[in-house]
N, C-alpha and C positions, 0 to 999 in steps of 0.2 A: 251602870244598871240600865236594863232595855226599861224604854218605854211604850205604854200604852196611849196610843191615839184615837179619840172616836171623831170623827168628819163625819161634816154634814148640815141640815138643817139647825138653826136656834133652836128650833122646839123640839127637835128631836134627840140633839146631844147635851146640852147642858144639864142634866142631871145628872150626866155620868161623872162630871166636875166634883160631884159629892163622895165618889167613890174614889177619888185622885187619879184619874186619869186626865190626861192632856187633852182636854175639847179644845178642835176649830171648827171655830160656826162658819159654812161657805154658803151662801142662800143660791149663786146661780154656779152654771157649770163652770165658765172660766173659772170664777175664786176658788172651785174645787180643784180644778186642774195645777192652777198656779200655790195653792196650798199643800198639794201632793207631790211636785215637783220640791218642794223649799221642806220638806220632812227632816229632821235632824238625822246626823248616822247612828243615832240611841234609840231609835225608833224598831221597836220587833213587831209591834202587831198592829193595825189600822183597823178598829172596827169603822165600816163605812154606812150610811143611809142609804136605803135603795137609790133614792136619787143623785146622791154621790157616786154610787157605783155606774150607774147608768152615765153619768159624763165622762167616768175612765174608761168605760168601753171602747173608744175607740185611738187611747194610748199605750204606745208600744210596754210592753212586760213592765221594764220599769224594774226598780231593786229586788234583785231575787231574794235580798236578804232580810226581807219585809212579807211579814206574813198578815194577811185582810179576810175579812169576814163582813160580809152584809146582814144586814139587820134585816128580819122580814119588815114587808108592808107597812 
């Protein structure tokens, strides 16, 4: 079964924990980095925190077979 992962802030993802999705809380850019590299292969979709997304910017494509979404603001 794919899973759903939301990354990111504490205060911004852990509520999604209530809807059974995978939260990692990563508060600076490395633990987002090093969280995103260690993704399972069950993994299909990454909703990301702007600020999450802003640290993968500047990491190469990364699994094509992983689909991500950033959260507004």
């Amino acid at each position: 079964m794919a899973l759903l992962v939301v990354l990111g802030e504490a205060s911004r993802v852990e509520g999604f924990a209530l809807g059974s999705a995978s939260v990692i809380a990563a508060e600076d850019a490395d633990a987002v980095r090093r969280a995103w590299a260690s993704l399972p292969a069950e993994v299909a979709l990454v909703v990301l925190t702007y600020k999450a997304a802003e640290a993968l910017e500047s990491e190469p494509a990364g699994r094509q077979d992983v689909l991500s979404v950033v959260m507004p603001r």
